[in-house]
LOKE-471289 format. One record per residue: x, y, z of N, C-alpha, C in turn; residue number from 1. Coordinates in Angstrom, 1 decimal, always signed. Example, Ala and Ser with C-alpha at 12.3 -4.5 7.8 and 13.67 -1.06 7.14 Angstrom:
! LOKE-471289
> n_c1,n_c2,n_c3,ca_c1,ca_c2,ca_c3,c_c1,c_c2,c_c3,k
> +13.2,-5.7,+7.8,+12.3,-4.5,+7.8,+13.2,-3.3,+7.8,1
> +12.8,-2.2,+7.1,+13.7,-1.1,+7.1,+12.9,+0.0,+7.9,2
***
This chain:
! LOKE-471289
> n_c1,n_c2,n_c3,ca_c1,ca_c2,ca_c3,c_c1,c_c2,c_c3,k
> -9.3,-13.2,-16.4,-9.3,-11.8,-16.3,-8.0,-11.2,-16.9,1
> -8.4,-10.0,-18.0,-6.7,-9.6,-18.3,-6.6,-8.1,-17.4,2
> -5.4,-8.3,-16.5,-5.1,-6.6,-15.7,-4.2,-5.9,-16.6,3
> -4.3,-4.3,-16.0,-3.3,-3.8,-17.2,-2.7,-3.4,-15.9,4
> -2.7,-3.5,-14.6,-2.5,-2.6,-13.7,-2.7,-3.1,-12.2,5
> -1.7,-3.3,-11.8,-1.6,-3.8,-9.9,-1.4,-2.7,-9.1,6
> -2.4,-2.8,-7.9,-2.6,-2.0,-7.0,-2.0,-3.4,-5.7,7
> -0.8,-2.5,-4.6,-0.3,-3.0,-3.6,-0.8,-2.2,-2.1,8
> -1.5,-3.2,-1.5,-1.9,-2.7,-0.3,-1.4,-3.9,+0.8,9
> -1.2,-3.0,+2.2,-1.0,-4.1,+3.2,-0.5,-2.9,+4.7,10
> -0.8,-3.2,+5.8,+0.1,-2.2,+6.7,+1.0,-2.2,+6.8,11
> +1.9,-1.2,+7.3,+3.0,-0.4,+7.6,+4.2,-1.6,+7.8,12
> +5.0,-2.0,+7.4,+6.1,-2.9,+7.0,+5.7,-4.6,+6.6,13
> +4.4,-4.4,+6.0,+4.2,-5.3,+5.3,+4.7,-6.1,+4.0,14
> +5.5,-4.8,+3.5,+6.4,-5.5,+2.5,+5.9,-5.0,+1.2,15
> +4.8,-4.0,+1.1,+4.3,-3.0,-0.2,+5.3,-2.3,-1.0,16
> +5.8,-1.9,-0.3,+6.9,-0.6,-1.5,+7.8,-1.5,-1.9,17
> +8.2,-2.8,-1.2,+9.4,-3.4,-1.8,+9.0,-3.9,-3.1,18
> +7.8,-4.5,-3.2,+7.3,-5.6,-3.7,+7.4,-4.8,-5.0,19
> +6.3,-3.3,-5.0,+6.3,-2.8,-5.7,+6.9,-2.4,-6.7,20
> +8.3,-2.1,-5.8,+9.5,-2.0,-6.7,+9.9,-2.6,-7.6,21
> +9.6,-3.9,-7.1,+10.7,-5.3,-7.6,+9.5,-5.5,-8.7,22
> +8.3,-5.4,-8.5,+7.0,-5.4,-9.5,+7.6,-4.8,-10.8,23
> +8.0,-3.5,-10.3,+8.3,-2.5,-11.7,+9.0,-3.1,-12.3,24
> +10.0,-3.4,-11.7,+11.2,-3.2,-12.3,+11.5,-4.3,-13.1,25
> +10.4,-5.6,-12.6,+10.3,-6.9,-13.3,+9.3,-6.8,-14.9,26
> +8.2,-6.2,-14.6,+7.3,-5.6,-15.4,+7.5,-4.7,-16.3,27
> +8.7,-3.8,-16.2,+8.7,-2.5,-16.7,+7.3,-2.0,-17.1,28
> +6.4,-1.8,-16.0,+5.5,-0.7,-15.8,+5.9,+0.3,-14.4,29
> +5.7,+1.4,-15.0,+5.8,+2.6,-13.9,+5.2,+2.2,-12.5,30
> +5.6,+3.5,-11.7,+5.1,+2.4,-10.3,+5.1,+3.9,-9.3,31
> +4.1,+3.9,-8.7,+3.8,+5.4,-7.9,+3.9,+5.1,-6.3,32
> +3.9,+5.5,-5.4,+3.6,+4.9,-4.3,+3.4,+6.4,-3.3,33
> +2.1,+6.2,-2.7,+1.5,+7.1,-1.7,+2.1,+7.4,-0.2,34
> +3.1,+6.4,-0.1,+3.7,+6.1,+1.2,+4.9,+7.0,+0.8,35
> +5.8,+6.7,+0.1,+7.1,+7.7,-0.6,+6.6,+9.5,-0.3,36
> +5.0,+9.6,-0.9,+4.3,+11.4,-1.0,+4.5,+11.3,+0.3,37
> +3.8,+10.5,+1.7,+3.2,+11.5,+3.0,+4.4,+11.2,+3.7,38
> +5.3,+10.4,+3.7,+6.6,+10.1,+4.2,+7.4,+11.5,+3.8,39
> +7.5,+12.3,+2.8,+8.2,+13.0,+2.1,+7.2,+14.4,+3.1,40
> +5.9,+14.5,+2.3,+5.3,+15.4,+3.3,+5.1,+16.1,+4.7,41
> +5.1,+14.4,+5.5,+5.3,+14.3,+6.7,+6.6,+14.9,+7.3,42
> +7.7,+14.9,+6.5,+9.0,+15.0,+7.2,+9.3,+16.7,+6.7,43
> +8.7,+17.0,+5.6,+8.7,+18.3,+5.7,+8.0,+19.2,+6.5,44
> +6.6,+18.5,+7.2,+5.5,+19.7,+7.6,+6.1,+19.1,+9.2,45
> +6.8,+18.6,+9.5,+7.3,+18.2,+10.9,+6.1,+17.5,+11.4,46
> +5.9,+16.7,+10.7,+4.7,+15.4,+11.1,+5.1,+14.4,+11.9,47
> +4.8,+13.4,+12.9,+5.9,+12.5,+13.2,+4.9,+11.3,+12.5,48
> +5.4,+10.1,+12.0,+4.4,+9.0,+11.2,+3.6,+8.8,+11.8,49
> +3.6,+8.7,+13.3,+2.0,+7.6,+13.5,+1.0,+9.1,+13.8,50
> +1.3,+9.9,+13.3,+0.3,+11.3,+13.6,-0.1,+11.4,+12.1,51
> -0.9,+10.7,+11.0,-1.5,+10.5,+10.3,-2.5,+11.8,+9.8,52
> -3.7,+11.8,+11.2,-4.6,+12.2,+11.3,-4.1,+13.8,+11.0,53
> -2.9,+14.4,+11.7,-2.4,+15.4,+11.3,-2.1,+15.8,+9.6,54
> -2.3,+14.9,+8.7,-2.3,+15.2,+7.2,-3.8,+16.5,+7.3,55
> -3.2,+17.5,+5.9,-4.8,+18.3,+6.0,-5.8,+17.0,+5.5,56
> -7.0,+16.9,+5.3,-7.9,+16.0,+4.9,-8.0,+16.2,+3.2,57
> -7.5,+17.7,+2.8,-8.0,+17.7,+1.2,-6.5,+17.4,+0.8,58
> -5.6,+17.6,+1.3,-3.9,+17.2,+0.7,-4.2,+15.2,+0.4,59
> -4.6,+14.8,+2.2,-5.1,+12.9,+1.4,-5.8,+12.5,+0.7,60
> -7.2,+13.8,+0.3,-8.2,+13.6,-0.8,-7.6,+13.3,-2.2,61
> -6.9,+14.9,-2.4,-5.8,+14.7,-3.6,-5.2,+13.7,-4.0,62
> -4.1,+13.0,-3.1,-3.5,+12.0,-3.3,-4.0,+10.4,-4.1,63
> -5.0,+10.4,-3.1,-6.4,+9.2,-3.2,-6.7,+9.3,-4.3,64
> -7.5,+10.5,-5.2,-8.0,+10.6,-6.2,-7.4,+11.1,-7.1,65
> -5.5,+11.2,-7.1,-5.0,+11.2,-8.2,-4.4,+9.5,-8.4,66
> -4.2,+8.8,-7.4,-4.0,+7.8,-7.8,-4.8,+6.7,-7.8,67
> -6.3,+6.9,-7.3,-7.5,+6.0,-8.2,-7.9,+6.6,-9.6,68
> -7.5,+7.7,-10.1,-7.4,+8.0,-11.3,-6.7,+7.6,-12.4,69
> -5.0,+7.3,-12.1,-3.8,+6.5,-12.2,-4.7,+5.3,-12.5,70
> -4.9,+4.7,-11.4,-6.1,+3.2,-11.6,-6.7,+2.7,-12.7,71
> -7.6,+3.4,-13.0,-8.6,+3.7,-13.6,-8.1,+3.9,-15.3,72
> -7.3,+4.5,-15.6,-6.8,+4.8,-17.0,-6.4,+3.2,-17.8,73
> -6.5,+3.6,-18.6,-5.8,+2.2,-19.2,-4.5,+2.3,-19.4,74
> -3.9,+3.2,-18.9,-2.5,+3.1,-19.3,-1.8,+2.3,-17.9,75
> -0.7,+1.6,-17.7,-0.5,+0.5,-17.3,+0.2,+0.8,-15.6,76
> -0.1,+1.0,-14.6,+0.9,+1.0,-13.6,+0.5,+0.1,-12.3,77
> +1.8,+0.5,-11.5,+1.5,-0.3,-10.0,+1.7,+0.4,-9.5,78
> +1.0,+0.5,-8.4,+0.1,+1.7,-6.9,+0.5,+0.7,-6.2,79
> +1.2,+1.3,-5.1,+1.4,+0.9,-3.4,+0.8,+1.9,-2.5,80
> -0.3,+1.4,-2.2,-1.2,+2.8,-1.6,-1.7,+2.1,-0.5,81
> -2.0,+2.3,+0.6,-2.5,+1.8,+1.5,-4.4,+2.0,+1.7,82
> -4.7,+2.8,+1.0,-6.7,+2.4,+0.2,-7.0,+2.4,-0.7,83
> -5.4,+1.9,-1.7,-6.1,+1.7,-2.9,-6.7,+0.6,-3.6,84
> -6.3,-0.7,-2.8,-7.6,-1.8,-2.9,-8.8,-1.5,-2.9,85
> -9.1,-0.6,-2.1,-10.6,-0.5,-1.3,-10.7,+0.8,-2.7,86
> -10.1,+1.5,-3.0,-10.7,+2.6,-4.3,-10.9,+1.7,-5.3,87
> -10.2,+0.8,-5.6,-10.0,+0.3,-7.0,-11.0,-1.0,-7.0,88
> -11.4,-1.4,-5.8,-12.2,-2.5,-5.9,-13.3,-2.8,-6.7,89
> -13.9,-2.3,-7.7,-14.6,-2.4,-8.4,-13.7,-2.0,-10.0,90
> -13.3,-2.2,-10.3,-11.9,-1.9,-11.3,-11.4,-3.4,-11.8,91
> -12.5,-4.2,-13.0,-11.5,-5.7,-13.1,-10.3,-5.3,-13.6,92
> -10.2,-4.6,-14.4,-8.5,-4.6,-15.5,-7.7,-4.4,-13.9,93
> -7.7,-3.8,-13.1,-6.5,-3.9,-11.7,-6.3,-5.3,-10.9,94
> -5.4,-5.2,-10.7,-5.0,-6.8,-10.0,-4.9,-6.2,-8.6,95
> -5.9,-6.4,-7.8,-5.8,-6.1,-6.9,-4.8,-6.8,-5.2,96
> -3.8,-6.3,-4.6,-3.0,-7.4,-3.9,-2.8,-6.8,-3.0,97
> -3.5,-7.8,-1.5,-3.4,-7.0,-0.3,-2.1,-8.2,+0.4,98
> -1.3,-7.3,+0.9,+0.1,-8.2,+1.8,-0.6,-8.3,+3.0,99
> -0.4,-9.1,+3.9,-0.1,-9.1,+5.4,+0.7,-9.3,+5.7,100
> +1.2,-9.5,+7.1,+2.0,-9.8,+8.0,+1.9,-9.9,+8.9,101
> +2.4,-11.2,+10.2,+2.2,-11.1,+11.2,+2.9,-9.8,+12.1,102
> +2.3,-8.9,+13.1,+2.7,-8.1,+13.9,+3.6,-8.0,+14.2,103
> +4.3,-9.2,+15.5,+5.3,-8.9,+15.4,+6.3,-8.9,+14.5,104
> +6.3,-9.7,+13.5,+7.3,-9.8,+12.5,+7.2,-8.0,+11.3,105
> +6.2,-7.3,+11.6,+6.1,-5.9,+10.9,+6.8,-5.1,+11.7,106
> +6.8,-5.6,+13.3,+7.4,-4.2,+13.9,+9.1,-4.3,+13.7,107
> +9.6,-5.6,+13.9,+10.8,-5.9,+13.5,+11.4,-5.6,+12.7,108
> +10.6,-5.8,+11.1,+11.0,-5.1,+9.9,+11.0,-3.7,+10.0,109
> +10.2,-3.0,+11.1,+10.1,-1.3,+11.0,+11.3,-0.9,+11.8,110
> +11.5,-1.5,+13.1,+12.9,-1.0,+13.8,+13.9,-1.2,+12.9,111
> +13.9,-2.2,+11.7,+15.3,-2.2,+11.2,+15.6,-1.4,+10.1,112
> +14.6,-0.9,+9.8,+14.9,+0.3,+8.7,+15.6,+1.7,+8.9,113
> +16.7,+2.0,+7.9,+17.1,+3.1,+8.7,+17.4,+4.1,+7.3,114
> +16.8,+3.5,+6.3,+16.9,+4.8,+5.0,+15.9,+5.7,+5.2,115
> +14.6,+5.6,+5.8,+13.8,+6.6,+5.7,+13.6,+6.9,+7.0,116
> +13.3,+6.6,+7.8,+13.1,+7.1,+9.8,+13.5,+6.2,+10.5,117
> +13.5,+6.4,+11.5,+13.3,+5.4,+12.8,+11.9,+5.0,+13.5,118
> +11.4,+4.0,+14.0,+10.3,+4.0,+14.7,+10.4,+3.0,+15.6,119
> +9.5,+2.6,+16.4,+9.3,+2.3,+18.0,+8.1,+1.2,+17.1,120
> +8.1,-0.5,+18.1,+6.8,-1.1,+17.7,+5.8,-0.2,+18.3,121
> +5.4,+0.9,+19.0,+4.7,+1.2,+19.8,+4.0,+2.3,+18.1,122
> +5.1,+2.9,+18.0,+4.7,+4.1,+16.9,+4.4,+3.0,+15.4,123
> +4.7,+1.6,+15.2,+4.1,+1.0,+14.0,+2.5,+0.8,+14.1,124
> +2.2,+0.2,+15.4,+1.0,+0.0,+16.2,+0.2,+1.7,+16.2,125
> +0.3,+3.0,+16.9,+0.0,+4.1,+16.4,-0.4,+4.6,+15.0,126
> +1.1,+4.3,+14.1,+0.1,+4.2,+12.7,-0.5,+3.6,+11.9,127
> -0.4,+2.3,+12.5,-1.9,+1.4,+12.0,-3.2,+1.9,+12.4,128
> -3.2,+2.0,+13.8,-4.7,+3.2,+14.0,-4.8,+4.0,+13.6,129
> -4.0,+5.4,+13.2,-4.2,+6.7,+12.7,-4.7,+6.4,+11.3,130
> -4.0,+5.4,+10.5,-4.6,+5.0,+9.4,-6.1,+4.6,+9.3,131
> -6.2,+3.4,+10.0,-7.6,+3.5,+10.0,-8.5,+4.3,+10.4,132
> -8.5,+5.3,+11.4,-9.3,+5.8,+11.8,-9.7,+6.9,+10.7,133
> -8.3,+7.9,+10.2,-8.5,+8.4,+8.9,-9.0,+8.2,+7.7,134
> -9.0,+6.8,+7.4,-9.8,+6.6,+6.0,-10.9,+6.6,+6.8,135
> -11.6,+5.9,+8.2,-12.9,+6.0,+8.2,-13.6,+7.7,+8.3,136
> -12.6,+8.0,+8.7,-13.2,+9.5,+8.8,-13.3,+10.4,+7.5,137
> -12.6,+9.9,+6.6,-12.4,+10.4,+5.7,-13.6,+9.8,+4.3,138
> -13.6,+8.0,+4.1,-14.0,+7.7,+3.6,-15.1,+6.8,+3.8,139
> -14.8,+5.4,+4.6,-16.1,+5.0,+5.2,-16.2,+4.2,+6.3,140
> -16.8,+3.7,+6.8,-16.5,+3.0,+8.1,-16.8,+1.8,+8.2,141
> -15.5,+1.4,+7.3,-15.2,-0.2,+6.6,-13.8,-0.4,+7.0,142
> -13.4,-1.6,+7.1,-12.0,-1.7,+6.8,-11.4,-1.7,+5.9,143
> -10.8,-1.2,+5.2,-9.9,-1.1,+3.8,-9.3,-2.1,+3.6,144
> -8.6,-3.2,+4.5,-8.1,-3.9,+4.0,-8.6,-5.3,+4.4,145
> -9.7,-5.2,+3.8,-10.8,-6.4,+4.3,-10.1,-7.1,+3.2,146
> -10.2,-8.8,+3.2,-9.6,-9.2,+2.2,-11.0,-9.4,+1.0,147
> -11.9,-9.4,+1.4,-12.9,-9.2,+0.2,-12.6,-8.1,-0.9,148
> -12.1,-7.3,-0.6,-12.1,-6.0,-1.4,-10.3,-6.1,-2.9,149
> -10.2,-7.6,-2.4,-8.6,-8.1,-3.5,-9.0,-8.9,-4.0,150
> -7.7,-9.2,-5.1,-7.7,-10.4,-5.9,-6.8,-11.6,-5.6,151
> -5.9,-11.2,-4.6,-5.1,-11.7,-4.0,-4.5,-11.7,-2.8,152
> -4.4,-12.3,-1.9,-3.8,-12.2,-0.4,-2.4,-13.0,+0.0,153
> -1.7,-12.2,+0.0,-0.2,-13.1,+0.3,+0.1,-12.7,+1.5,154
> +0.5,-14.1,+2.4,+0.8,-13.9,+3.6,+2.9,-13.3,+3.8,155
> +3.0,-12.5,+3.6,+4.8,-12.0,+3.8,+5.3,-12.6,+5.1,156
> +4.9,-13.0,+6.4,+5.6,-13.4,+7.1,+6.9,-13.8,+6.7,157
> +6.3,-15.0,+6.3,+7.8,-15.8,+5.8,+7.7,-16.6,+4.8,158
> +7.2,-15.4,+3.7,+7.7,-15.7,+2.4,+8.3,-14.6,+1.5,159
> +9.7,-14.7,+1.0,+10.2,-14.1,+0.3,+10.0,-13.1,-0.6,160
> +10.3,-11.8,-0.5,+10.3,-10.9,-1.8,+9.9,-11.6,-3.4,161
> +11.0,-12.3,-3.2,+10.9,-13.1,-4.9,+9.9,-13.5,-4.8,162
> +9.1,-14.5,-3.7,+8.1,-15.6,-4.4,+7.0,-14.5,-3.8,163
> +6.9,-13.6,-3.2,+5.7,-12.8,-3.4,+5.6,-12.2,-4.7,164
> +6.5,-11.6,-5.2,+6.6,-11.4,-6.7,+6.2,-12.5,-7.8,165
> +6.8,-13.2,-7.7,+6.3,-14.3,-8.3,+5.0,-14.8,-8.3,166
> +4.0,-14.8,-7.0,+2.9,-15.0,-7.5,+1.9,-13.9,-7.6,167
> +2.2,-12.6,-7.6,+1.7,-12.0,-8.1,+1.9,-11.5,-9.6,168
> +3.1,-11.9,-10.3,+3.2,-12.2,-11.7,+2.6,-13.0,-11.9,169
> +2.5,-14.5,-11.8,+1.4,-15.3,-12.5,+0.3,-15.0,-12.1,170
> -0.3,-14.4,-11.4,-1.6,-14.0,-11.3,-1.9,-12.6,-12.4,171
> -1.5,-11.8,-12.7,-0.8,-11.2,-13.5,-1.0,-11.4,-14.9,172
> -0.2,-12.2,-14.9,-0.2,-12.7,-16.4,-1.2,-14.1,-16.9,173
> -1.8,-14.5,-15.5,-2.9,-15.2,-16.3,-3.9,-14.9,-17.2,174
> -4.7,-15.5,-17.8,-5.7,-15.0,-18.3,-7.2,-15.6,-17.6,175
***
């Protein structure tokens, strides 16, 4: 399969926006991420994160369907979106890549963050539900990040930034 275009999905300190980053920046393809908008939105409309559901429903529509549009073009980027595996799943040219992580090893990474908020494992666990419950309400009442719906599944526990990058570059660039 040739991709022009990786889509990063995984929950809340799974390791998406990093990857993404390091994606770009290895790639030199552009690189959008959905989590940077409602994080920025949220903190202006006095949202607290795991209050999700609190987004209006046509502001997350927007988002969604400017960046399965993004997708969809042939021009070349990487999406860190948390449903945009599940938009783009039918999309060969995208390389689709869902992260995991074990739980507690997510909430850990979420207490230690301190460039963008603070949060509680109680509020990482909160907006894993808010999330789900919102796409189903929104979109369908599936799991979005079923691993059926990728091209690839990397476990982040305890594997490195680099070699997650790494194998989603050779996947990537195979043919």
């Amino acid at each position: 399969m040739i991709y022009h275009s990786i889509t990063i999905s995984g929950p809340v300190a799974s390791g998406s926006t990093t990857t993404a980053k390091v994606l770009s920046e290895q790639l030199k393809i552009p690189y959008k991420s959905a989590g940077d908008f409602f994080r920025k939105y949220m903190s202006e409309h006095n949202i607290p994160l795991p209050e999700k559901e609190k987004v209006p429903d046509d502001i997350e529509r927007k988002i969604d369907e400017e960046l399965t549009s993004l997708a969809a073009s042939d021009k070349p980027i990487i999406i860190d979106s948390l449903y945009i595996g599940y938009f783009t799943r039918n999309m060969p040219h995208v390389l689709k890549v869902l992260l995991t992580c074990d739980e507690s090893v997510r909430i850990q990474r979420a207490l230690k963050r301190t460039h963008t908020h603070k949060e509680t494992g109680e509020d990482v666990k909160r907006r894993d539900r808010a999330h789900d419950l919102k796409f189903r309400k929104l979109y369908a009442d599936e799991n979005f990040l079923d691993p059926k719906f990728f091209d690839l599944v990397i476990d982040t526990t305890n594997t490195s930034v680099e070699k997650v990058v790494q194998n989603i570059c050779d996947k990537f660039k195979s043919l």
